[in-house]
C-alpha positions as CSV (number, residue, x, y, z in Angstrom):
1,X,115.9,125.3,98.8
2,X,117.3,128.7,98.2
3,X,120.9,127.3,96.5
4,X,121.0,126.8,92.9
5,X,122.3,122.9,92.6
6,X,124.2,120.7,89.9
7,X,124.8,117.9,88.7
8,X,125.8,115.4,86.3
9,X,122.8,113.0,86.0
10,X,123.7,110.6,83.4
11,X,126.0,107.6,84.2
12,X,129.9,108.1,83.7
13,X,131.8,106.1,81.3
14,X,131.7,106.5,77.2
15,X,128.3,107.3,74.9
16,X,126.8,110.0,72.8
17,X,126.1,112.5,75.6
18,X,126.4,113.5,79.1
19,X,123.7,115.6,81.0
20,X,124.7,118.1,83.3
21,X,121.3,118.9,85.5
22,X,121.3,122.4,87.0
23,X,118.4,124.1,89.2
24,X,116.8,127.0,91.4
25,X,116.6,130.3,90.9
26,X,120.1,131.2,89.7
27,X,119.7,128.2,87.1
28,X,119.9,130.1,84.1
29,X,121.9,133.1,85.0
30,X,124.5,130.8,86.0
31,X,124.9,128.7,83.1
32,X,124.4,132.1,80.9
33,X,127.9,133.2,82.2
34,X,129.7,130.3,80.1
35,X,127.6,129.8,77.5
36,X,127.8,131.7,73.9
37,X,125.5,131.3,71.1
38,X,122.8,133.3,69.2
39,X,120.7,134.0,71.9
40,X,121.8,133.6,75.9
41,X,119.2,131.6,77.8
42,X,118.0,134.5,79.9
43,X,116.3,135.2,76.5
44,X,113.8,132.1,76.7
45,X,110.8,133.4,78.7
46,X,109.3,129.9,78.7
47,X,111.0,126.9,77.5
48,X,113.7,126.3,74.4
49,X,116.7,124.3,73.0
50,X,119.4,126.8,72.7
51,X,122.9,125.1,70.6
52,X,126.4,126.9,71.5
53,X,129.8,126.6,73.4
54,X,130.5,126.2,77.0
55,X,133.5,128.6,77.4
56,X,136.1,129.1,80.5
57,X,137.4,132.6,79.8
58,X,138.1,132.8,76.4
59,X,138.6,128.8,76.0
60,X,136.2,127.2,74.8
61,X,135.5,124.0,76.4
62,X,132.8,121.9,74.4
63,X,130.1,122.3,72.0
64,X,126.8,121.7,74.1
65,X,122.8,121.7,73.5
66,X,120.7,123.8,76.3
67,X,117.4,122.6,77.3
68,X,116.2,125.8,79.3
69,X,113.3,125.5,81.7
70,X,111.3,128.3,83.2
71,X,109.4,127.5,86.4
72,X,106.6,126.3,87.6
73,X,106.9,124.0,84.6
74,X,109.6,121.8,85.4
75,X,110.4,118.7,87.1
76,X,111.5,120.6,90.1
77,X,109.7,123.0,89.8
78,X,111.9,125.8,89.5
79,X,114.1,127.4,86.5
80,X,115.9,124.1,85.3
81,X,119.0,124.4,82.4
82,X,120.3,120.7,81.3
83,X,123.2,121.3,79.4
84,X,124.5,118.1,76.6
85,X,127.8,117.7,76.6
86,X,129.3,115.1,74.4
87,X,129.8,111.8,76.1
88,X,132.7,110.8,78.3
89,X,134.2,111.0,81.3
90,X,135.7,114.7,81.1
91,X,133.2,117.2,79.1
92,X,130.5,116.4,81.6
93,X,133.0,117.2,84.4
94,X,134.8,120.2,83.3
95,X,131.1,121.5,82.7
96,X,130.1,120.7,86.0
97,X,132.9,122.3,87.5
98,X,132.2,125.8,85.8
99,X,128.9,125.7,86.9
100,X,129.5,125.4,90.2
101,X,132.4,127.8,89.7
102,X,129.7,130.2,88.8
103,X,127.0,129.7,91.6
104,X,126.2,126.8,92.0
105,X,126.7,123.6,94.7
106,X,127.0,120.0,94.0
107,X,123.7,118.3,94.2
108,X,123.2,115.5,97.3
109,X,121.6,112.2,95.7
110,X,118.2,112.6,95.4
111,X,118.0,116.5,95.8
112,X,116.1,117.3,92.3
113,X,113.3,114.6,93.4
114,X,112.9,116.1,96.6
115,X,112.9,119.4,95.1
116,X,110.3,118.0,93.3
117,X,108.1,116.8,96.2
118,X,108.7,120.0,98.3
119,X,107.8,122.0,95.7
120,X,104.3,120.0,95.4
121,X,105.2,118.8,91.8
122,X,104.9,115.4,92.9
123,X,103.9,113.3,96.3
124,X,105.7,111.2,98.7
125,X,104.9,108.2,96.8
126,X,105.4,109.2,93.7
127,X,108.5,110.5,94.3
128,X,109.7,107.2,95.5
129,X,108.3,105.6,92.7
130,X,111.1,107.1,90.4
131,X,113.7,105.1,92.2
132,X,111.7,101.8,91.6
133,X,111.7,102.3,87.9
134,X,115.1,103.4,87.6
135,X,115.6,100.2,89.5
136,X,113.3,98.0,87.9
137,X,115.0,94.7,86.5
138,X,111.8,93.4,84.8
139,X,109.0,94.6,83.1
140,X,106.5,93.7,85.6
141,X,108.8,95.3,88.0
142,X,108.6,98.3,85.8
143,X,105.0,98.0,85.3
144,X,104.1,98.1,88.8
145,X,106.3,101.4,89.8
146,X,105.3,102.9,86.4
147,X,101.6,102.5,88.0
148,X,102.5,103.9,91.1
149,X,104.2,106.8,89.6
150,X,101.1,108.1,87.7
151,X,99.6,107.4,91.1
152,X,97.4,104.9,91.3
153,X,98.6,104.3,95.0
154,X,98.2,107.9,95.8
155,X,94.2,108.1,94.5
156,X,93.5,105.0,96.7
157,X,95.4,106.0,99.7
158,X,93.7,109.5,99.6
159,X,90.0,107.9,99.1
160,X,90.2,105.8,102.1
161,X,91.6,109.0,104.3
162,X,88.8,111.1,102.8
163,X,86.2,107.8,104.1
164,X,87.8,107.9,107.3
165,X,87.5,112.0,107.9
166,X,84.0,111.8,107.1
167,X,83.2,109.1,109.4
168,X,84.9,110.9,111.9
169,X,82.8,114.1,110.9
170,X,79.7,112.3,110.9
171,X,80.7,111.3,114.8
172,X,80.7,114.8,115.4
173,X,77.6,116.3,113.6
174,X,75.6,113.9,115.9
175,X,77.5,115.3,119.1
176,X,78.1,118.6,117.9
177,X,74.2,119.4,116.7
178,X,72.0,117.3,118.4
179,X,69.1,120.2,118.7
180,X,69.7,120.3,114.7
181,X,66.9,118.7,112.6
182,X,69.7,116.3,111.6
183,X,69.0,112.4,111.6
184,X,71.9,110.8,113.5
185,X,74.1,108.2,111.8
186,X,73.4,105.1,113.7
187,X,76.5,103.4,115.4
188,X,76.3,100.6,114.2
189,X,76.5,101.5,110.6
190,X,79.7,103.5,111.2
191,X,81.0,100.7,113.1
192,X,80.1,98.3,110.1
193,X,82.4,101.0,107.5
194,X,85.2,101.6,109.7
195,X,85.6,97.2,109.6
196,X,85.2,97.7,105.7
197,X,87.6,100.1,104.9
198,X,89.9,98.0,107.8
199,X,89.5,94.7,105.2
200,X,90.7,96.9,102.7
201,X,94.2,98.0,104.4
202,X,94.4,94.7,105.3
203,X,94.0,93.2,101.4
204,X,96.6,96.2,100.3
205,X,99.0,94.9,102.9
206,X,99.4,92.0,101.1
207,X,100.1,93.5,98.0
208,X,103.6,94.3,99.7
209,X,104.9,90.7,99.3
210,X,104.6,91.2,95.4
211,X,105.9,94.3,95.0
212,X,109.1,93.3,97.4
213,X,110.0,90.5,95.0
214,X,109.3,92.1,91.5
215,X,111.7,95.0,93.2
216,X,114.4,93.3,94.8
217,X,114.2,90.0,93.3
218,X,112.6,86.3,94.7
219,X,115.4,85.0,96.6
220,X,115.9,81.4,95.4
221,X,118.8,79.2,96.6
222,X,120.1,75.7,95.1
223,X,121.0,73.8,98.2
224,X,121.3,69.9,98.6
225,X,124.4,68.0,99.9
226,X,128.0,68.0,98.4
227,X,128.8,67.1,95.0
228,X,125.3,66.8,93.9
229,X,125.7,68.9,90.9
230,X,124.2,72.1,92.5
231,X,127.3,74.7,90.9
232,X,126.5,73.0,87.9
233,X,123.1,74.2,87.9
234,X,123.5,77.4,88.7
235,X,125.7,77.7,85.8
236,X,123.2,76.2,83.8
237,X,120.6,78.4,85.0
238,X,122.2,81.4,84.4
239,X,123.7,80.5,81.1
240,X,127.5,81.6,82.2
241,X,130.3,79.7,84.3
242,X,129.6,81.8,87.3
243,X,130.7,78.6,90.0
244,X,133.2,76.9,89.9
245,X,132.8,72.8,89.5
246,X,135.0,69.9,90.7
247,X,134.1,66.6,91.5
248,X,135.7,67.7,94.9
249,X,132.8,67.4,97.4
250,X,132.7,71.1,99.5
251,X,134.0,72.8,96.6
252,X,131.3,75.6,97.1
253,X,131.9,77.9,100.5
254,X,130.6,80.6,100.6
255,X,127.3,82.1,98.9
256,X,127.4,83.2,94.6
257,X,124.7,85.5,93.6
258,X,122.7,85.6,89.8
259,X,120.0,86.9,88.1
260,X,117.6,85.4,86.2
261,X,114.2,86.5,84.8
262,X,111.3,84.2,84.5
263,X,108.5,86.3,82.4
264,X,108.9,89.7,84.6
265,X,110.0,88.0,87.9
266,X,113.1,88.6,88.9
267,X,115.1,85.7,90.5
268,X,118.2,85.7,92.2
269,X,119.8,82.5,92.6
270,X,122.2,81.5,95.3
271,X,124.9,78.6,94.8
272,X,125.5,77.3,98.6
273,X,127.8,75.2,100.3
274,X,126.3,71.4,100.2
275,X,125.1,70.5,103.4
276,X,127.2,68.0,105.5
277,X,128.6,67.6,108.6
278,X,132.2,68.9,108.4
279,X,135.3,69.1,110.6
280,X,136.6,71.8,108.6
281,X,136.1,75.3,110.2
282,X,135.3,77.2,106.4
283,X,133.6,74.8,105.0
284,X,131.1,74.8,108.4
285,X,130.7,78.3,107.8
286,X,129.5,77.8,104.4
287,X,127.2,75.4,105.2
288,X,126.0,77.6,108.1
289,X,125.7,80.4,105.7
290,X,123.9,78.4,103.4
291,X,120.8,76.9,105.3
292,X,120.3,80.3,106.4
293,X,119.4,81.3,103.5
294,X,117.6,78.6,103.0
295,X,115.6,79.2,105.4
296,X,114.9,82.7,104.1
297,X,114.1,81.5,100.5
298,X,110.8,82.5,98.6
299,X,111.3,79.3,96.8
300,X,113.9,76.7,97.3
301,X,115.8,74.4,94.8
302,X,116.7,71.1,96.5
303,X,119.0,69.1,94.3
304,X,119.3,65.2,94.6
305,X,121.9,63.4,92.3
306,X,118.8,60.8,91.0
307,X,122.5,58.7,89.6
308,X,122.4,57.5,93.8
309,X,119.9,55.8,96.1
310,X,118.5,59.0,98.8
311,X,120.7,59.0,102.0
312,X,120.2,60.3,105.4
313,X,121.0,64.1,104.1
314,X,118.6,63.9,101.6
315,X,115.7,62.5,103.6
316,X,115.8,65.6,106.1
317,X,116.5,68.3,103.6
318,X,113.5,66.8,101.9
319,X,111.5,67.3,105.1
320,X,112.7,70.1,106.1
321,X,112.4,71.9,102.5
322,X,109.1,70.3,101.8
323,X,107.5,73.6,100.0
324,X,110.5,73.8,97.5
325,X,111.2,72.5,94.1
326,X,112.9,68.7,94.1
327,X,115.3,68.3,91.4
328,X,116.8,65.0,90.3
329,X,119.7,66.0,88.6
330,X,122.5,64.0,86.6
331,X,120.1,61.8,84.7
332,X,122.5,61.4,82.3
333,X,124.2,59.0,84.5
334,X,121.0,56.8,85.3
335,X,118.0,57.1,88.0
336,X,118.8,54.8,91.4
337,X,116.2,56.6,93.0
338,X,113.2,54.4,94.0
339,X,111.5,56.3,96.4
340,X,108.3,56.9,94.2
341,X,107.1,60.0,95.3
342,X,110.2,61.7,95.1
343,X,109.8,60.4,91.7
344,X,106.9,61.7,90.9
345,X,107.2,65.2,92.1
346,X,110.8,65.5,90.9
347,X,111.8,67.2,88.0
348,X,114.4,65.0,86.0
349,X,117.2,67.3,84.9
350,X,120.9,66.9,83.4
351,X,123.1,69.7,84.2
352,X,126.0,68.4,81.9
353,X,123.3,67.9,78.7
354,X,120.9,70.7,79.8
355,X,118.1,68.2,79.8
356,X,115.1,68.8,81.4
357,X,116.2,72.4,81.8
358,X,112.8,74.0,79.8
359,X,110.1,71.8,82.3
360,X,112.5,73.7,85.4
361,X,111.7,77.3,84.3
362,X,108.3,76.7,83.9
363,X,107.7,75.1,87.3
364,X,109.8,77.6,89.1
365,X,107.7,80.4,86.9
366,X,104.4,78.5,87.6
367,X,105.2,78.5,91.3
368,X,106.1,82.7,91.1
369,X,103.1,83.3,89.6
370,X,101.1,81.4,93.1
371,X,103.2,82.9,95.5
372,X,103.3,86.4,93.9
373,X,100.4,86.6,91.7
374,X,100.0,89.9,89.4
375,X,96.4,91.5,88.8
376,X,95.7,93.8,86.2
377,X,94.8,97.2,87.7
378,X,95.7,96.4,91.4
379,X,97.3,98.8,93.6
380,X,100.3,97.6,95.3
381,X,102.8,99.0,98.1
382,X,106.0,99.9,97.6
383,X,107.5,100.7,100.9
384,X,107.8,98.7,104.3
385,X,107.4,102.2,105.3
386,X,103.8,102.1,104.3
387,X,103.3,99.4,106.1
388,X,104.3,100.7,109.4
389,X,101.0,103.8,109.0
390,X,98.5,101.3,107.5
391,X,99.3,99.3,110.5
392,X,99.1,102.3,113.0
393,X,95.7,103.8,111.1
394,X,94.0,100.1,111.7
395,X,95.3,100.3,115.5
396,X,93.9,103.7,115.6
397,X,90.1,102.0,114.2
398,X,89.9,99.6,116.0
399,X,90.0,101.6,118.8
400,X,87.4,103.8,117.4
401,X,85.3,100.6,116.8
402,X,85.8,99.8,120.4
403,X,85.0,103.1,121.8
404,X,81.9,102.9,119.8
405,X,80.4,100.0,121.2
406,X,80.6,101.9,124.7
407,X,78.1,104.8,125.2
408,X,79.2,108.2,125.2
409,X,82.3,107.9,124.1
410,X,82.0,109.1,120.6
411,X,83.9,111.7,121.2
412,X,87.0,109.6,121.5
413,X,86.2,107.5,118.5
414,X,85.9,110.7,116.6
415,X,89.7,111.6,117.7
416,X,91.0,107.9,117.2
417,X,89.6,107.9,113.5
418,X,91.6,111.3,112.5
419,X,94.2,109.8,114.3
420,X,94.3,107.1,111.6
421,X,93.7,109.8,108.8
422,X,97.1,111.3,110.1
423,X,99.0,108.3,109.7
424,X,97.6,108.1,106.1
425,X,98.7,111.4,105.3
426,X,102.2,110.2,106.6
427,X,102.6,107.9,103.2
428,X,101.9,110.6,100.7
429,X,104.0,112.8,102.5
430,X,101.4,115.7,103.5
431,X,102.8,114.6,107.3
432,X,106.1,113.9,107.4
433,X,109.4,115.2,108.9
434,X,112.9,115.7,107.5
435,X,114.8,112.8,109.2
436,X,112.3,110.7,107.3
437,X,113.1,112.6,104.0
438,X,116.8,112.4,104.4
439,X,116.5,108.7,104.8
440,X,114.2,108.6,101.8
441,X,116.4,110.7,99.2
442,X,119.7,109.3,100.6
443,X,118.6,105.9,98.2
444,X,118.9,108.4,95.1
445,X,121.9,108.6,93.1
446,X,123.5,111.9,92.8
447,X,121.9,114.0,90.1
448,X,118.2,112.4,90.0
């Protein structure tokens, strides 16, 4: 915390500008010993734009825009200087290297959040939240961490700690002050409000679900047997010629990846091996590899060729991937398919014409929106991590609630319920250690 850091923090490659990110308390002195224009940031009490030259020596070695910061008022927290270079690959880097040249140290990844958070600019979760929206590959994806940064997460975490503490507190007024004229809380009540605030961990839990697919993407495989045009829909899918297609059965061996979105979800479909019994060893693996997926899928496409009558394969992929999404495919060719409720639920698709293609994304949309239903104004959680101390602050009440219902043992209820206000405190970071912190801020890229 005492080093003055650097780095580059917009992406590398060609644009308009690069940004080279420098903090602590050596910010501006540092960058004042290469920079020449009017004024010299040491000049800017508060906050300014300052235009110049980045010199080495006498050489000068771009023409630059200063954005100086003074602290407290900064993201970090603490004097802040981002320099504009132009864009490329060497301005920002020949920059960089004169700052830290001239005091400074290369950042790690995530080391200007952290700053942040240690610096009590932002909390744990918030802090985290900046990585979901830099990651976010949909709008409701963004949405959701855009939420939790302005902390809506935060506000309902710290409620249900503050419920819990005074619970706890009422415990011990009626232990502590029993000669007081104080009217003791009956047990029963308490009992009756630690099981409320209990359903309402529980409800947030599932919130997780959501928030794991609009982050990382509903995982959604095409699997069938061989040569039942399941490359062919991917491709189709994804609008690109992603997999390749033969009329070669076992063609597909291993696992391709694409994204899709569907209205704010993201979906990242999976071309698998077709599923057969084989004699060859690779294509086995494939088809290994593939019903494993499977069989991790939020929502599977199984893909029939409707052109043939159902065979053995088809029957038991149909049973065994009786949640997913049937697809009669090749259409084009003619249905031989008389099994009518196969029929009925199937959607009727041609992956040569793109027939049928429309009615597919809305029933794979339609059946996002049941298994990982949105609300407007609901808090969600971000983190498996948060899981983990919801799960331990409900172990923690529930052994209050059963201390309770034995006499004279309020005492230990009282310690079990700020027990579970600990772990609380453990997901906005007011408890936390610095093996969990590395682990956090390792996810960041350099320079954020």
């Amino acid at each position: 915390m005492k080093d003055t850091i650097a780095a580059i923090g917009t992406p590398v490659g060609e644009g308009a500008i690069s940004i080279v990110r420098v903090s602590g308390r050596d910010a501006i002195p540092c960058v004042s010993r290469i920079f020449r224009g009017k004024k010299s940031p040491e000049d800017i009490k508060k906050s300014g734009i300052l235009y110049g030259w980045i010199y080495e020596g006498e050489e000068p070695v771009d023409e630059v825009l200063l954005f100086v910061m003074r602290a407290p008022h900064t993201y970090t927290g603490e004097d802040m200087v981002e320099i504009s270079t132009h864009g490329g690959y060497m301005a920002a880097r020949k920059v960089l290297s004169l700052v830290l040249k001239y005091g400074a140290r290369l950042a790690k990844p995530g080391e200007f959040t952290m700053r942040a958070f240690l610096n009590g600019r932002i909390d744990l979760v918030r802090a985290e939240s900046v990585l979901d929206v830099i990651r976010a590959k949909t709008e409701k994806g963004l949405k959701i961490a855009e939420q939790t940064l302005r902390g809506s997460l935060t506000v309902f975490i710290n409620k249900i700690k503050e419920r819990i503490i005074e619970l706890a507190s009422l415990l011990e007024v009626n232990l502590d002050f029993p000669e007081e004229d104080i009217p003791p809380t009956p047990i029963d009540e308490i009992v009756e409000k630690i099981n409320g605030i209990i359903e309402e961990l529980e409800n947030l839990k599932k919130t997780y679900r959501v928030s794991r697919v609009l982050r990382e993407g509903a995982i959604v495989p095409i699997t069938g047997r061989p040569n039942v045009g399941k490359s062919s829909l991917f491709n189709l899918l994804l609008r690109e010629e992603k997999a390749i297609v033969t009329s070669v059965p076992g063609t597909t061996r291993d696992v391709l990846e694409g994204w899709i979105d569907l209205d704010g979800y993201p979906v990242k479909l999976l071309d698998t091996a077709g599923i057969r019994k084989s004699e060859d060893f690779v294509e086995r693996i494939g088809v290994e590899r593939a019903m494993e997926k499977t069989r991790e899928a939020d929502i599977v496409l199984l893909v029939l060729d409707a052109s043939e009558t159902l065979t053995d394969e088809d029957r038991e992929l149909i049973k065994e991937f009786s949640d997913g999404i049937i697809i009669l495919n090749k259409i084009d060719l003619g249905i031989r398919i008389k099994d009518r409720d196969i029929l009925e639920k199937g959607i009727r698709v041609s992956a040569l014409t793109g027939e049928g293609l429309d009615e597919l994304h809305s029933v794979l949309q339609k059946k996002l929106e049941d298994a990982f239903p949105v609300h407007s104004g609901e808090v969600f959680l971000t983190r498996e991590r948060y899981i983990h101390s919801i799960d331990s602050a409900i172990g923690n009440m529930k052994k209050a609630i059963e201390k309770l219902k034995e006499t004279g043992l309020e005492e230990l209820a009282s310690f079990e319920l700020n027990s579970a206000a600990q772990h609380l405190k453990e997901i906005t970071g007011e408890i936390t250690d610095e093996d969990v912190l590395e682990k956090i801020f390792s996810e960041y890229c350099i320079g954020k």
